[in-house]
ROSEGU-118243 format. One line per 4 residues: their letters; for each residue z, y, x of C-alpha. Coordinates in steps of 0.5 Angstrom, whole numbers. Each point is the difference from the previous one (the first is absolute). Example, Ala and Ser with C-alpha at 12.3 -4.5 7.8 and 13.67 -1.06 7.14 Angstrom:
<nodes>
as	16 -9 25 ~ -2 7 2
</nodes>
This chain:
<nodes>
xxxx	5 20 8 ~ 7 -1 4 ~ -3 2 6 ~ -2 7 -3
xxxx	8 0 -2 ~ 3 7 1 ~ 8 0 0 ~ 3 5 -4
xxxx	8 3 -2 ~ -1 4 -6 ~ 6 5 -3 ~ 2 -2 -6
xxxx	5 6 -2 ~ 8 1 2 ~ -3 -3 7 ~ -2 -6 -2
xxxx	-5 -4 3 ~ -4 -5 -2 ~ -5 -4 5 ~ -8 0 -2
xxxx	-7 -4 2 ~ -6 4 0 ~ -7 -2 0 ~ -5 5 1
xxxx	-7 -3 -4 ~ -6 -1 5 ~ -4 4 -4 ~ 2 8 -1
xxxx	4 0 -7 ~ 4 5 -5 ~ 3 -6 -3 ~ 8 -3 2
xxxx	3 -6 -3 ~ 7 -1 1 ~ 3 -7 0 ~ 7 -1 -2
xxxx	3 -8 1 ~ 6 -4 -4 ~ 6 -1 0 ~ 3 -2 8
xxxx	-8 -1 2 ~ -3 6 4 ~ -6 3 2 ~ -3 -6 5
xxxx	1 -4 -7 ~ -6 -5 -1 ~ -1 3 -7 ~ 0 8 2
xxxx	-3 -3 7 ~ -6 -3 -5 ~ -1 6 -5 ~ 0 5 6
xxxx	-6 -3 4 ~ -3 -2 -7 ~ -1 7 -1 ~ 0 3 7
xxxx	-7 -5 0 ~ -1 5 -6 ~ 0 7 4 ~ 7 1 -3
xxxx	5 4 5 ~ 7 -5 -1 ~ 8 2 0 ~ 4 -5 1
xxxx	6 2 -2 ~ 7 -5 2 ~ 5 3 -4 ~ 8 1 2
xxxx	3 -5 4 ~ -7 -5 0 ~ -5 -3 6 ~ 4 4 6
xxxx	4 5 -2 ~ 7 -2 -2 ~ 1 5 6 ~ -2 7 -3
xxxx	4 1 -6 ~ 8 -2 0 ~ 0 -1 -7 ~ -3 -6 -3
xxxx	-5 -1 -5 ~ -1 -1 -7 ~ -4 0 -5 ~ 0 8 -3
xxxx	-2 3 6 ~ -7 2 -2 ~ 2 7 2 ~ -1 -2 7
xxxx	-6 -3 0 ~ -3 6 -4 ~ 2 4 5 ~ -3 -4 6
xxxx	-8 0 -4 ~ 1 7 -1 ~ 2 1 8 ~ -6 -4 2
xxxx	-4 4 -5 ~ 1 6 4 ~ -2 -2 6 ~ -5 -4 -2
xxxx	-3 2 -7 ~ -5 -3 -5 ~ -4 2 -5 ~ 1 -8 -5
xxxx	7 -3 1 ~ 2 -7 -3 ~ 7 -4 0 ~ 0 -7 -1
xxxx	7 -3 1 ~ 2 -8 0 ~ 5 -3 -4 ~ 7 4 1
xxxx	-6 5 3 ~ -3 1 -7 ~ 6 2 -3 ~ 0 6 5
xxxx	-7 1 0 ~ 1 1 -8 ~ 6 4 -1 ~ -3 5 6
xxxx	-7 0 -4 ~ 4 3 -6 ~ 5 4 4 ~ -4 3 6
xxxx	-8 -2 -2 ~ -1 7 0 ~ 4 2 7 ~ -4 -6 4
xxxx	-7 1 -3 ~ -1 -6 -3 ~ -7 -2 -4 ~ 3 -7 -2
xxxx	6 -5 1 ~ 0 -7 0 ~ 6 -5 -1 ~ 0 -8 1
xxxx	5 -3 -3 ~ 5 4 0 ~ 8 -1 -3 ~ 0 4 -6
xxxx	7 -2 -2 ~ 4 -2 7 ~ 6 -4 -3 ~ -5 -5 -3
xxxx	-3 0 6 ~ 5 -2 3 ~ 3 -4 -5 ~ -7 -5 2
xxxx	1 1 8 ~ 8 -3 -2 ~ -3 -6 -4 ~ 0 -3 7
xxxx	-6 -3 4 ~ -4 2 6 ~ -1 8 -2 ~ 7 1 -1
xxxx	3 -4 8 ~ -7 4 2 ~ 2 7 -2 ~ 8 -2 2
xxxx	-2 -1 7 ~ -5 6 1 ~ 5 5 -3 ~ 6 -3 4
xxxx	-4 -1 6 ~ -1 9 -1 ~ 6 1 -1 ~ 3 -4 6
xxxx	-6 4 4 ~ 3 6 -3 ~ 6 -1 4 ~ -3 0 6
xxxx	-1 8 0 ~ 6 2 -5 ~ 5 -5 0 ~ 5 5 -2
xxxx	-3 -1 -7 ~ 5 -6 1 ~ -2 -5 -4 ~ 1 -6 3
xxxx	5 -6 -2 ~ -3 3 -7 ~ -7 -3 2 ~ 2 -6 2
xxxx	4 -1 -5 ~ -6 3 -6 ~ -5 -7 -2 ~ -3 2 -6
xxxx	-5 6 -1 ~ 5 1 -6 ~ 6 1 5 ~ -4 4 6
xxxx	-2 5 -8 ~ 8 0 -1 ~ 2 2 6 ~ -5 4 3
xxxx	-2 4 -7 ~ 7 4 -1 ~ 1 0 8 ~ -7 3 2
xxxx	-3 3 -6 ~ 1 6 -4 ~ 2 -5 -6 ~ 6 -4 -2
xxxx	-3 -7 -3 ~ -6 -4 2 ~ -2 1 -7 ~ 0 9 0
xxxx	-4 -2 6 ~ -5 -4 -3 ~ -1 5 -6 ~ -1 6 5
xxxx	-6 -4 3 ~ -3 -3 -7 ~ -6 3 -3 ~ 1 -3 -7
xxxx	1 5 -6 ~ -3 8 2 ~ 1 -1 7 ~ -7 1 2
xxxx	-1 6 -6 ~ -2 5 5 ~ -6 -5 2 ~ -8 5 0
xxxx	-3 -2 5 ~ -4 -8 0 ~ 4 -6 1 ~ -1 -7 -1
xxxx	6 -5 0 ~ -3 -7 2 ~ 4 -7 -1 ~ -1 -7 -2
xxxx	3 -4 -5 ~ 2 -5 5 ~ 4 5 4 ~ 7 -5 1
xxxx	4 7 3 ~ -3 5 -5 ~ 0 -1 -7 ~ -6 2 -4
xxxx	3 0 -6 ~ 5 7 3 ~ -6 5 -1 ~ 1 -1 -7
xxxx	7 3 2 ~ -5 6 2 ~ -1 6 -4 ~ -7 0 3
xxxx	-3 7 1 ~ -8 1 -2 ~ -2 1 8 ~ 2 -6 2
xxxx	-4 -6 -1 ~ 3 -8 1 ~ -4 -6 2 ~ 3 -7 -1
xxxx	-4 -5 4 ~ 3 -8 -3 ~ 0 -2 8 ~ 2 4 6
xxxx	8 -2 1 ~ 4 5 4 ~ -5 5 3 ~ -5 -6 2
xxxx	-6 0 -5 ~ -3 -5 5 ~ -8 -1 -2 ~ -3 -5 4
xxxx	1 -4 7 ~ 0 4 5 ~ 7 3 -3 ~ -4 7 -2
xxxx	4 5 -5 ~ -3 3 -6 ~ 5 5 0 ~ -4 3 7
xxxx	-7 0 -4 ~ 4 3 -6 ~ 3 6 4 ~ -7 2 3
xxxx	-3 0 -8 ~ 6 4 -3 ~ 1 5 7 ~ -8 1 1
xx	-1 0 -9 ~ 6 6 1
</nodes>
């Protein structure tokens, strides 16, 4: 599959550019699969890179798509990323469905990637011609979230390091965004949120952030197209308690497995995925 990898810069709108993978199925096809990773991973992730062929050896046509500032594009857009850009990356299937369009469209997104994938089914379905939209383990409310990261251990020293490598990266192609004593200053997610959120996004506090993103409450009202959210109950980021804080909509259909952790859903040995076998069920189903 990697070897049959097209490279693509895809426009997202007001001259964004977004940095994609395609491969084209052996077999003629009307079906695209677009793939979307998690925060601070990319599109060669292992998890996008084991659903992608799982579905590639299925006869899908697959996108992967790195959002803003992840895998290596920090140098195409000046401003940085955050986590309400959905907009863009509508922008960027849309274009690459231009060029190149099919007849049955699926999204699937990873993590922070299924919080976007969710949030564009119910705000652009209809524009990207989606049959269905799967979410894994997606944060429904970011603040807790981030709460479960700041309690400390291995997920919040792996996602300080990844977010101030990228930052650091960043610099290398924009240093008059001017950051820099400030990085090195910055230990925590919680202090990177306080500096970066009122400095570099549209809102003033990390928590006005955290809320434009939530998918809690009517958030995803405007949902008619199928979409399964799935999570598991032992998820140590993602609480499973918070979709009760959403106001569900009847398209939407939840699976809570009791093991899986964070996008894992290891089932045997060999280190297979069920959440590969399950996106080929859903997609195919749709």
């Amino acid at each position: 599959m990697l070897a049959r990898t097209q490279q693509l810069l895809l426009n997202g709108e007001n001259g964004t550019k977004l940095l994609a993978e395609f491969n084209r199925a052996t077999q003629e096809n009307d079906k695209l699969a677009v793939l979307l990773h998690g925060w601070e991973g990319s599109s060669e992730s292992t998890y996008i890179l084991s659903a992608a062929l799982h579905l590639f050896q299925e006869n899908f046509n697959v996108l992967r798509v790195n959002l803003r500032d992840h895998g290596n594009s920090r140098h195409l857009n000046e401003a940085l990323f955050n986590s309400t850009l959905t907009h863009e990356v509508t922008g960027a299937i849309t274009d690459f469905q231009r060029s190149q369009p099919h007849r049955n469209n699926y999204l699937a997104g990873f993590s922070l990637g299924g919080s976007f994938t969710l949030r564009m089914a119910a705000d652009s379905g209809d524009e990207l011609s989606l049959n269905t939209a799967v979410a894994i383990c997606p944060p429904v409310d970011p603040a807790h979230a981030m709460d479960k990261l700041m309690s400390g251990g291995i997920y919040h020293d792996h996602f300080l390091q990844k977010w101030r490598a990228s930052l650091q990266n960043k610099l290398l192609y924009y240093p008059e965004l001017g950051y820099q004593d400030t990085l090195l200053q910055c230990n925590s997610l919680g202090a990177l949120h306080d500096f970066f959120v009122p400095n570099f996004t549209p809102y003033d506090t990390p928590e006005n952030y955290f809320s434009a993103y939530a998918l809690t409450g009517d958030r995803l009202s405007q949902l008619s197209l199928p979409a399964y959210l799935i999570t598991s109950s032992d998820d140590p980021i993602v609480p499973v308690t918070d979709i009760a804080l959403m106001n569900k909509p009847p398209a939407l259909h939840i699976e809570t497995t009791k093991f899986g952790g964070h996008c894992g859903f290891i089932e045997n040995y060999c280190l297979e995925s069920w959440t590969d076998k399950r996106l080929v069920e859903i997609f195919s189903h749709h």
